[in-house]
Backbone atoms as SQL, in Angstrom:
CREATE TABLE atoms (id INTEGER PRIMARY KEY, chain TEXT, resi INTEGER, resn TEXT, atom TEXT, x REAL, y REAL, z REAL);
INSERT INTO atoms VALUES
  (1, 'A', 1, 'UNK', 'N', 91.377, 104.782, 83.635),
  (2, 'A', 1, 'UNK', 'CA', 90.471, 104.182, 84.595),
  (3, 'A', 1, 'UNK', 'C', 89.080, 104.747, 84.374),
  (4, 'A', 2, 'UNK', 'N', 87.884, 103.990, 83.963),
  (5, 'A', 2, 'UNK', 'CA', 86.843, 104.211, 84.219),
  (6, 'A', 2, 'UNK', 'C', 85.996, 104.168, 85.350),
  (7, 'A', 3, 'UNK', 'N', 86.348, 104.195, 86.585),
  (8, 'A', 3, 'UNK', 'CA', 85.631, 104.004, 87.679),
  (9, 'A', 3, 'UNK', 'C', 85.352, 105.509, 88.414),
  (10, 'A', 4, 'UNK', 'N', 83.996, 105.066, 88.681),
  (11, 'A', 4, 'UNK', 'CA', 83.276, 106.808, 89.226),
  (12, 'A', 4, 'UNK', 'C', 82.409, 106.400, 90.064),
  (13, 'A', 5, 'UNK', 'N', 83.584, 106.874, 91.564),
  (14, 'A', 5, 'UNK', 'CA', 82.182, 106.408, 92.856),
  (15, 'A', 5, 'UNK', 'C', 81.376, 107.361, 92.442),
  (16, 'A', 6, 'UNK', 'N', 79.742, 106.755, 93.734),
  (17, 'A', 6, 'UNK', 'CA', 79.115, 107.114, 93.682),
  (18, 'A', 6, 'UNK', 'C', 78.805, 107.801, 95.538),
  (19, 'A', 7, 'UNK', 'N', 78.192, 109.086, 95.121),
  (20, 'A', 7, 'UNK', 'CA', 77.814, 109.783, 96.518),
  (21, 'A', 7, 'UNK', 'C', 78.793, 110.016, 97.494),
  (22, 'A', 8, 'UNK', 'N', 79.025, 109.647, 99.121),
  (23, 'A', 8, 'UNK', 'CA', 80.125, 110.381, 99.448),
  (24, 'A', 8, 'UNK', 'C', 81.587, 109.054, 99.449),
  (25, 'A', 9, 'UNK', 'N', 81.592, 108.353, 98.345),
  (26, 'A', 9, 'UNK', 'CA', 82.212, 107.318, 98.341),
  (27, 'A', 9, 'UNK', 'C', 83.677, 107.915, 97.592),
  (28, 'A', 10, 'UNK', 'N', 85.100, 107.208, 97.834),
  (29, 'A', 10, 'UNK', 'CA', 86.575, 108.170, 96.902),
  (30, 'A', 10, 'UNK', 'C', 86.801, 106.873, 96.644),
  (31, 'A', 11, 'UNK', 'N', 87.691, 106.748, 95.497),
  (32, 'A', 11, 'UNK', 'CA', 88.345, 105.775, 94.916),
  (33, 'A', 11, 'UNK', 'C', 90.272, 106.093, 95.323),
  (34, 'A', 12, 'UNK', 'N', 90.813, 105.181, 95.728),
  (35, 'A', 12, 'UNK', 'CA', 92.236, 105.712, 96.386),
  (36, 'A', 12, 'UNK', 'C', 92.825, 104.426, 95.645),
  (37, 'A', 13, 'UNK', 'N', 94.271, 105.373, 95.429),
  (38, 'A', 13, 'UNK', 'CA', 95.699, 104.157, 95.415),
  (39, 'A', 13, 'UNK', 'C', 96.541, 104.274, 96.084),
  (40, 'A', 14, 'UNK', 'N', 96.692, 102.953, 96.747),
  (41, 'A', 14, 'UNK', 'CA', 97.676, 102.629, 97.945),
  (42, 'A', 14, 'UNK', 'C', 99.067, 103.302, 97.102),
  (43, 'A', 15, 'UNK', 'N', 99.909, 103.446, 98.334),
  (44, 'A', 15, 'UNK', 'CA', 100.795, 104.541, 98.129),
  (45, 'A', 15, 'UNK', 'C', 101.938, 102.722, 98.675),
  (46, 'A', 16, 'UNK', 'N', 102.503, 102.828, 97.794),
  (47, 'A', 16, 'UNK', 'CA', 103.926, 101.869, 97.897),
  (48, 'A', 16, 'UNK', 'C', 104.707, 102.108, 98.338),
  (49, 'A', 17, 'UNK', 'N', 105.563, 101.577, 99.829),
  (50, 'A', 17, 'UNK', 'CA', 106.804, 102.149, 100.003),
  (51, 'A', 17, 'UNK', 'C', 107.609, 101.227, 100.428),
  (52, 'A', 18, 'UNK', 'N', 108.482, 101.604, 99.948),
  (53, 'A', 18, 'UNK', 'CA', 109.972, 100.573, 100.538),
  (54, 'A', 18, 'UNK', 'C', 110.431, 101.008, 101.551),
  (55, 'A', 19, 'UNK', 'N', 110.971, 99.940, 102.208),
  (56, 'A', 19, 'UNK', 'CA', 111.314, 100.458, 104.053),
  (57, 'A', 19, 'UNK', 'C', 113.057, 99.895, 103.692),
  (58, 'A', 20, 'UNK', 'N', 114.045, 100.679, 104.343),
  (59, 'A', 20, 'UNK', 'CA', 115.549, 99.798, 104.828),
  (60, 'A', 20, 'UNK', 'C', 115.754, 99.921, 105.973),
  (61, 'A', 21, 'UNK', 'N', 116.330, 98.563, 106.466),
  (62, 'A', 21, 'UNK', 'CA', 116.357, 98.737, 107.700),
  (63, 'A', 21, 'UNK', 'C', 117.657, 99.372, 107.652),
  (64, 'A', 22, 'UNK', 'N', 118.147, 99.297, 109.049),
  (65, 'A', 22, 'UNK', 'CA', 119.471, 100.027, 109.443),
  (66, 'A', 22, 'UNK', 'C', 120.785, 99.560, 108.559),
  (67, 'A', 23, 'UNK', 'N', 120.416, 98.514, 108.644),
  (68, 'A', 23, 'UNK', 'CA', 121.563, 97.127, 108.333),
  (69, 'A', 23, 'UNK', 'C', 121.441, 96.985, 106.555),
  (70, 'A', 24, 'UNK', 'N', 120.185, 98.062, 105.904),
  (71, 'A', 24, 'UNK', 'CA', 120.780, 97.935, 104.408),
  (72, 'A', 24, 'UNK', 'C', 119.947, 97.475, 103.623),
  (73, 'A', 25, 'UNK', 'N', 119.029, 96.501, 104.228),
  (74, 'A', 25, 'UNK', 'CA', 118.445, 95.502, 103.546),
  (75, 'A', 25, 'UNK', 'C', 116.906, 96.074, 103.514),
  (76, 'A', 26, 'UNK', 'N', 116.465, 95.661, 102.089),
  (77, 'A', 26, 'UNK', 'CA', 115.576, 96.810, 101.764),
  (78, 'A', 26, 'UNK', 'C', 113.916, 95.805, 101.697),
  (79, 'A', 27, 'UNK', 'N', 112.879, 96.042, 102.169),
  (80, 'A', 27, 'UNK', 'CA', 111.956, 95.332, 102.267),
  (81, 'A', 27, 'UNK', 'C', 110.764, 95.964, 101.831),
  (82, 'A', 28, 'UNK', 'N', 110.538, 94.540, 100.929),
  (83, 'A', 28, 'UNK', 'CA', 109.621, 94.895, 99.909),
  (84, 'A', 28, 'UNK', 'C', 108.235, 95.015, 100.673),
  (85, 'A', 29, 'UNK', 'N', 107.077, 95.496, 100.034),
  (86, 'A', 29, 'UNK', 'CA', 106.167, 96.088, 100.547),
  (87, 'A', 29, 'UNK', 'C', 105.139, 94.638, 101.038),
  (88, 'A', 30, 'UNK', 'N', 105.770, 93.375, 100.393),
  (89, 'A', 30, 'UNK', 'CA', 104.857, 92.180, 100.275),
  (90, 'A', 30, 'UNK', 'C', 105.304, 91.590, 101.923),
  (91, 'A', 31, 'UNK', 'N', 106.454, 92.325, 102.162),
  (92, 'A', 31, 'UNK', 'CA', 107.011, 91.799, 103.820),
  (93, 'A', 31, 'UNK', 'C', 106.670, 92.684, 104.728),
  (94, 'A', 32, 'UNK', 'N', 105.453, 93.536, 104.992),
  (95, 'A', 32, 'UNK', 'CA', 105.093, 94.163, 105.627),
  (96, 'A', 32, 'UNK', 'C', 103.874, 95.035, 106.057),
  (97, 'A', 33, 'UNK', 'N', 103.434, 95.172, 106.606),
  (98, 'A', 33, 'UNK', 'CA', 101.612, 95.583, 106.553),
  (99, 'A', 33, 'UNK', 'C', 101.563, 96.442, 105.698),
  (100, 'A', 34, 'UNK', 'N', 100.078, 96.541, 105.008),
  (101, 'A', 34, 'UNK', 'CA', 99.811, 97.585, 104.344),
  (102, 'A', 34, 'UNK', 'C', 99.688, 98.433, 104.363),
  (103, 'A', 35, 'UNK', 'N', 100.118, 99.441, 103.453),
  (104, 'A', 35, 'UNK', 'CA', 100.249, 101.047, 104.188),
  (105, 'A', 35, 'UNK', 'C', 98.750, 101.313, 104.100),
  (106, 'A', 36, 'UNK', 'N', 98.827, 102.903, 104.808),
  (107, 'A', 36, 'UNK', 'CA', 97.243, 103.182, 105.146),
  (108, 'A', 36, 'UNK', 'C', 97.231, 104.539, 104.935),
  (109, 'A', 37, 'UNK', 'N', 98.508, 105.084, 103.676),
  (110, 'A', 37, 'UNK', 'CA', 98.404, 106.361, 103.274),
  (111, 'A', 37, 'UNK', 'C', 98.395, 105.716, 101.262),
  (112, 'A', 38, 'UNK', 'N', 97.303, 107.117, 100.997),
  (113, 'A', 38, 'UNK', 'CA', 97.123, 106.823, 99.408),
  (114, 'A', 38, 'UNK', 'C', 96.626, 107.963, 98.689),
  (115, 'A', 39, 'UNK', 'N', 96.540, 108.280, 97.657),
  (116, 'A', 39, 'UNK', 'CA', 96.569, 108.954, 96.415),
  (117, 'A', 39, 'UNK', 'C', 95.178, 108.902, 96.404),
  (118, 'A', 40, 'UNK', 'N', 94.195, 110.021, 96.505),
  (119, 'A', 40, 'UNK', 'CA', 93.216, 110.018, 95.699),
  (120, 'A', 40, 'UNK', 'C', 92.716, 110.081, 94.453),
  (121, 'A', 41, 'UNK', 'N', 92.221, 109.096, 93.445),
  (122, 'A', 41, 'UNK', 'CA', 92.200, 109.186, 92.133),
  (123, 'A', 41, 'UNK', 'C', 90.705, 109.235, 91.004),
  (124, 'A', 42, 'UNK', 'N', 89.769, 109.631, 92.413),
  (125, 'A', 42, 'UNK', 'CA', 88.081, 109.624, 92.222),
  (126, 'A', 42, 'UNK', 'C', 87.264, 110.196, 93.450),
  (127, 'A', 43, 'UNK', 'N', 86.796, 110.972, 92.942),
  (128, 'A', 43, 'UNK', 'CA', 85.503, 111.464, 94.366),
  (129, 'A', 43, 'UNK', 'C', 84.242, 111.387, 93.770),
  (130, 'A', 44, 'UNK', 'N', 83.415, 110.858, 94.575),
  (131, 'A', 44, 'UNK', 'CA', 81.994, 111.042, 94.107),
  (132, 'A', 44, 'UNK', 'C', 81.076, 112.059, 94.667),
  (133, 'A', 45, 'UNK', 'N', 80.084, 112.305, 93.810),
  (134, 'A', 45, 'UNK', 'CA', 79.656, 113.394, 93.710),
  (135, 'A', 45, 'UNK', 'C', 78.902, 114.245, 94.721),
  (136, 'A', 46, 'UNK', 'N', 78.939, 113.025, 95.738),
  (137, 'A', 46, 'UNK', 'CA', 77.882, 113.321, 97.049),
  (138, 'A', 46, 'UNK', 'C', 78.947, 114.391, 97.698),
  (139, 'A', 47, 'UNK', 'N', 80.393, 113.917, 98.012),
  (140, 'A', 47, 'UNK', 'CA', 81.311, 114.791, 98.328),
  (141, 'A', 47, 'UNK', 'C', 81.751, 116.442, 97.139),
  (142, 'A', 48, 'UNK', 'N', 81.487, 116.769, 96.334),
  (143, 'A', 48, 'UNK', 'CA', 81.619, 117.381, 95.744),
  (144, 'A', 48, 'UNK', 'C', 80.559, 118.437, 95.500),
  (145, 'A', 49, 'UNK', 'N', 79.465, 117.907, 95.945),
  (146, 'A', 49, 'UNK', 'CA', 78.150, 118.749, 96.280),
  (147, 'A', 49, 'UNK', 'C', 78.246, 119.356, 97.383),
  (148, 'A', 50, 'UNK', 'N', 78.589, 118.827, 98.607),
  (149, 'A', 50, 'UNK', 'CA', 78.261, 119.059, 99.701),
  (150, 'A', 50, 'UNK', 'C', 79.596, 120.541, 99.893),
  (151, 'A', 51, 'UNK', 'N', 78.998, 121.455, 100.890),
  (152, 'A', 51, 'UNK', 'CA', 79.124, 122.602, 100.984),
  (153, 'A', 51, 'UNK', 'C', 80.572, 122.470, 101.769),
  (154, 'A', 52, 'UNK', 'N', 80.198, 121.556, 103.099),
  (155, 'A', 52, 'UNK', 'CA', 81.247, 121.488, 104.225),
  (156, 'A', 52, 'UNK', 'C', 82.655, 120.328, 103.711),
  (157, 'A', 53, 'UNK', 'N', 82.404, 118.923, 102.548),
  (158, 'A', 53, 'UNK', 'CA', 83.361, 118.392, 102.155),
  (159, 'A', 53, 'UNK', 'C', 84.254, 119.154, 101.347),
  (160, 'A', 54, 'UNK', 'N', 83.327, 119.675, 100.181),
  (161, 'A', 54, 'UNK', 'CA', 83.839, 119.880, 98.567),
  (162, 'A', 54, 'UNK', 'C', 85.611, 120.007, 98.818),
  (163, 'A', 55, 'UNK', 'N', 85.613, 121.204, 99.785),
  (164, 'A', 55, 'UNK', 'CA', 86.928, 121.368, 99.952),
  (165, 'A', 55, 'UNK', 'C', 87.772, 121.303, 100.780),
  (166, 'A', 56, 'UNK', 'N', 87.883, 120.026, 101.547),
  (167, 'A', 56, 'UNK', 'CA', 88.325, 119.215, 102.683),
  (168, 'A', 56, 'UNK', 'C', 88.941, 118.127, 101.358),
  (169, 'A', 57, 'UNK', 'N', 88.688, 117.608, 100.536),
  (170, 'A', 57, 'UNK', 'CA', 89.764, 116.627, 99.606),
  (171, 'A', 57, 'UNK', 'C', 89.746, 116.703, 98.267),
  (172, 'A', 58, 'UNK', 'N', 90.511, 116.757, 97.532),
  (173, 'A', 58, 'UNK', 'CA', 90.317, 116.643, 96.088),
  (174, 'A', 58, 'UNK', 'C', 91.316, 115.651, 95.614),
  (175, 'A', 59, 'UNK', 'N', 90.894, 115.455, 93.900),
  (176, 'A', 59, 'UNK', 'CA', 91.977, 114.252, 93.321),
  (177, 'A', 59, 'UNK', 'C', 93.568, 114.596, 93.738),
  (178, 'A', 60, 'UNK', 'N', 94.601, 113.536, 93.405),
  (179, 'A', 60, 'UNK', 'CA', 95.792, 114.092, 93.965),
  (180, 'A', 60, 'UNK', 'C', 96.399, 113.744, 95.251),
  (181, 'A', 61, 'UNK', 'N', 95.395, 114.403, 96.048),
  (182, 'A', 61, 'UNK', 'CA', 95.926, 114.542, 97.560),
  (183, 'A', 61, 'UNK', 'C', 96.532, 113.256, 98.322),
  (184, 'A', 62, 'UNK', 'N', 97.021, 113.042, 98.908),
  (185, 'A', 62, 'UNK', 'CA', 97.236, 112.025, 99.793),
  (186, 'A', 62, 'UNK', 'C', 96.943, 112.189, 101.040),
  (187, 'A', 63, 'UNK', 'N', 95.784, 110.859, 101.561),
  (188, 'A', 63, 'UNK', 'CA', 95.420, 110.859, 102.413),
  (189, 'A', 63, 'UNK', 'C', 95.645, 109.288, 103.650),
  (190, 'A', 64, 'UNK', 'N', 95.079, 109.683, 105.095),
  (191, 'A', 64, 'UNK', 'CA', 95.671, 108.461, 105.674),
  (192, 'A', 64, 'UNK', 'C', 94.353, 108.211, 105.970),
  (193, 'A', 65, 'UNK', 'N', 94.220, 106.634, 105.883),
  (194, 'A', 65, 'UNK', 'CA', 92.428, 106.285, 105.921),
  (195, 'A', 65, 'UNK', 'C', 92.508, 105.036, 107.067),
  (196, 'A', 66, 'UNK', 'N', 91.468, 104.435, 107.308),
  (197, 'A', 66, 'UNK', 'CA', 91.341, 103.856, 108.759),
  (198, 'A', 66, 'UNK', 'C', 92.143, 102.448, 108.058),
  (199, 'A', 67, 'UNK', 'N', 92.677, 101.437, 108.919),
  (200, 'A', 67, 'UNK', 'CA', 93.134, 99.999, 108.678),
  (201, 'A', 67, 'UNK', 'C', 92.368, 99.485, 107.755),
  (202, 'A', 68, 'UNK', 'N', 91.171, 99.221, 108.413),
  (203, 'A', 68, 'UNK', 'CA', 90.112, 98.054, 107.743),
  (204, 'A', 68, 'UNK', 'C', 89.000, 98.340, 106.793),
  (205, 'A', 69, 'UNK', 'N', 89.346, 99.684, 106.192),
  (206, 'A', 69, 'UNK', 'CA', 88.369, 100.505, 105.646),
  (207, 'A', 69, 'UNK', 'C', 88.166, 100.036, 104.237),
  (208, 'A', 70, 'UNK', 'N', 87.099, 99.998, 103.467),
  (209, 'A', 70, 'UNK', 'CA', 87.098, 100.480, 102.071),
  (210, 'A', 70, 'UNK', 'C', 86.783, 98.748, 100.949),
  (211, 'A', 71, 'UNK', 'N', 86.430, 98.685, 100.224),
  (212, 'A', 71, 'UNK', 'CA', 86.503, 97.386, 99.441),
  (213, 'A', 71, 'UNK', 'C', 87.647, 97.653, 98.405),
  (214, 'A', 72, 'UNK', 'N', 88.460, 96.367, 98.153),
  (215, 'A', 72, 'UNK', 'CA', 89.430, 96.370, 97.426),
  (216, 'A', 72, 'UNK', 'C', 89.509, 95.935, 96.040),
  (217, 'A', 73, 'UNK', 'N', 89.886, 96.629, 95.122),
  (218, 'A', 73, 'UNK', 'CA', 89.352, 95.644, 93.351),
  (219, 'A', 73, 'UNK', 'C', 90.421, 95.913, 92.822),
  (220, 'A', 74, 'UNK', 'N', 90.879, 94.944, 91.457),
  (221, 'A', 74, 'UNK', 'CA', 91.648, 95.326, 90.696),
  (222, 'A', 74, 'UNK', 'C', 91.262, 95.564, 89.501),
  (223, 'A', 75, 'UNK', 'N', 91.562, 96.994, 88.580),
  (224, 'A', 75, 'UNK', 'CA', 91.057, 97.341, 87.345),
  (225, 'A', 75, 'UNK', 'C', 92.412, 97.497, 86.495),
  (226, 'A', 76, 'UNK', 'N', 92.056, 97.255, 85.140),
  (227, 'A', 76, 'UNK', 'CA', 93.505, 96.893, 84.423),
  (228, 'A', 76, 'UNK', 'C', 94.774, 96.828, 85.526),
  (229, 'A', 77, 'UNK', 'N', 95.125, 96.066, 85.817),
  (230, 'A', 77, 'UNK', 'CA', 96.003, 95.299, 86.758),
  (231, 'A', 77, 'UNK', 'C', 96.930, 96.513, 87.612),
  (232, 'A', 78, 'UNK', 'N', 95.790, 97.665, 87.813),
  (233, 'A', 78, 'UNK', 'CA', 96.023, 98.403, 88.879),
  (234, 'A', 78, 'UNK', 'C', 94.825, 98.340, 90.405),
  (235, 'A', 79, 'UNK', 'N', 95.966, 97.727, 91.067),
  (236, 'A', 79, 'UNK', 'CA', 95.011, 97.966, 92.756),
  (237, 'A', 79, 'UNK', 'C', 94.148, 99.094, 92.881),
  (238, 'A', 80, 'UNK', 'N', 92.809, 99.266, 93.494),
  (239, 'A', 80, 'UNK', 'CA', 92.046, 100.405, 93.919),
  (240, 'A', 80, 'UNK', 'C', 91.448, 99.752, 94.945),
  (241, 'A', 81, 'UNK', 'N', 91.550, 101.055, 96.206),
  (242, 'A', 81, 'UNK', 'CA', 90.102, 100.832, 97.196),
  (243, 'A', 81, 'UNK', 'C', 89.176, 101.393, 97.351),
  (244, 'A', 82, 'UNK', 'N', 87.718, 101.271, 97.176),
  (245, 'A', 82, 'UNK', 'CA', 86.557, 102.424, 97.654),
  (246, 'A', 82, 'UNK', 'C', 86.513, 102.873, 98.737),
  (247, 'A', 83, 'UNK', 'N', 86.440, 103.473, 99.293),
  (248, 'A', 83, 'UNK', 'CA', 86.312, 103.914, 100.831),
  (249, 'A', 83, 'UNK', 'C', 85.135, 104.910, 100.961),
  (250, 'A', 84, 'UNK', 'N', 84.212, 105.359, 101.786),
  (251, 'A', 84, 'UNK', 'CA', 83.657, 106.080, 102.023),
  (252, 'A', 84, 'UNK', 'C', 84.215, 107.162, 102.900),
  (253, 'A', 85, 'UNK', 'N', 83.648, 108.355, 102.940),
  (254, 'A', 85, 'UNK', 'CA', 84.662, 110.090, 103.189),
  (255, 'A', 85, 'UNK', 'C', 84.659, 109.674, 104.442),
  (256, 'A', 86, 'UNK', 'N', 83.926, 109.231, 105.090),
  (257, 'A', 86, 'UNK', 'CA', 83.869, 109.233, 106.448),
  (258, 'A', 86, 'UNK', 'C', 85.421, 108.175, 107.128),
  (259, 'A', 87, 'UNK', 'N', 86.036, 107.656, 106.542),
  (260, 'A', 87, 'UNK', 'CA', 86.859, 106.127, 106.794),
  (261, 'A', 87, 'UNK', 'C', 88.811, 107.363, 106.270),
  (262, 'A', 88, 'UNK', 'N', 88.698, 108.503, 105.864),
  (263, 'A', 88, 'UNK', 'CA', 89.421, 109.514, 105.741),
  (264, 'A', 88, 'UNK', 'C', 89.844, 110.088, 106.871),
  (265, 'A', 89, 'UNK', 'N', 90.850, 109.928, 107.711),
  (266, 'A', 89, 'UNK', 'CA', 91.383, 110.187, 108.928),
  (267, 'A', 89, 'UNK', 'C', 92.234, 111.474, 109.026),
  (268, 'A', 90, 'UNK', 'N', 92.928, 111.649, 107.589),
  (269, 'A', 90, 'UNK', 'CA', 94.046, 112.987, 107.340),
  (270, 'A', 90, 'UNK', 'C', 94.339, 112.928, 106.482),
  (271, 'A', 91, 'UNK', 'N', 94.689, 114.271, 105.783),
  (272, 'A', 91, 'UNK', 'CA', 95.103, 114.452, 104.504),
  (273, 'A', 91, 'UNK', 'C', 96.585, 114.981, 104.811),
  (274, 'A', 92, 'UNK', 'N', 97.341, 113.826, 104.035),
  (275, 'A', 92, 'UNK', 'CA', 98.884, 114.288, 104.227),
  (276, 'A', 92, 'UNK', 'C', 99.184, 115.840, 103.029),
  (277, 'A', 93, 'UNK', 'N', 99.829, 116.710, 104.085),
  (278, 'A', 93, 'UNK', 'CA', 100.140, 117.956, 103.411),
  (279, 'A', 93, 'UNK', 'C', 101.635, 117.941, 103.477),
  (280, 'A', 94, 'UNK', 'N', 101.767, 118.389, 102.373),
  (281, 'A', 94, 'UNK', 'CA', 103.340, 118.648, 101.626),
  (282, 'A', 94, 'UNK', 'C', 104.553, 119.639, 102.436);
């Protein structure tokens, strides 16, 4: 991937998950809202400068970001969203 936000902008990948219900039956991610936890796979540099972000997120992490947040693109026929740091709600810890 060549893509490199810019300033306090992250580049994320939606995190895929399969749900079963009780009863077995396993539902694909296309039958159900979009998740709103993802993989960080780009930070820009505005966040990486700054004293109080730098180390509040890095690549890797998984984080949970607002519903309606972020612009959506596809690069070699992988999904990405931009989001700005601010639209970053929690960083899921292990």
């Amino acid at each position: 991937m060549n893509l490199k936000p810019l300033e306090d902008k992250l580049v994320i990948k939606k995190i895929e998950v399969e749900e079963t219900t009780q009863s077995g039956i396993v539902l694909p991610s296309s039958a159900k809202e979009e998740p709103n936890i993802a993989e960080i796979v780009a930070i820009g540099s505005g966040i990486t400068e700054d004293e109080k972000k730098k180390d509040q997120v890095k690549v890797g992490d998984r984080v949970v970001f607002s519903k309606y947040a972020g612009t959506e693109l596809e690069l070699d026929k992988e999904k990405y969203t931009i989001i700005k740091f601010s639209d970053i709600l929690a960083v899921v810890e292990k």
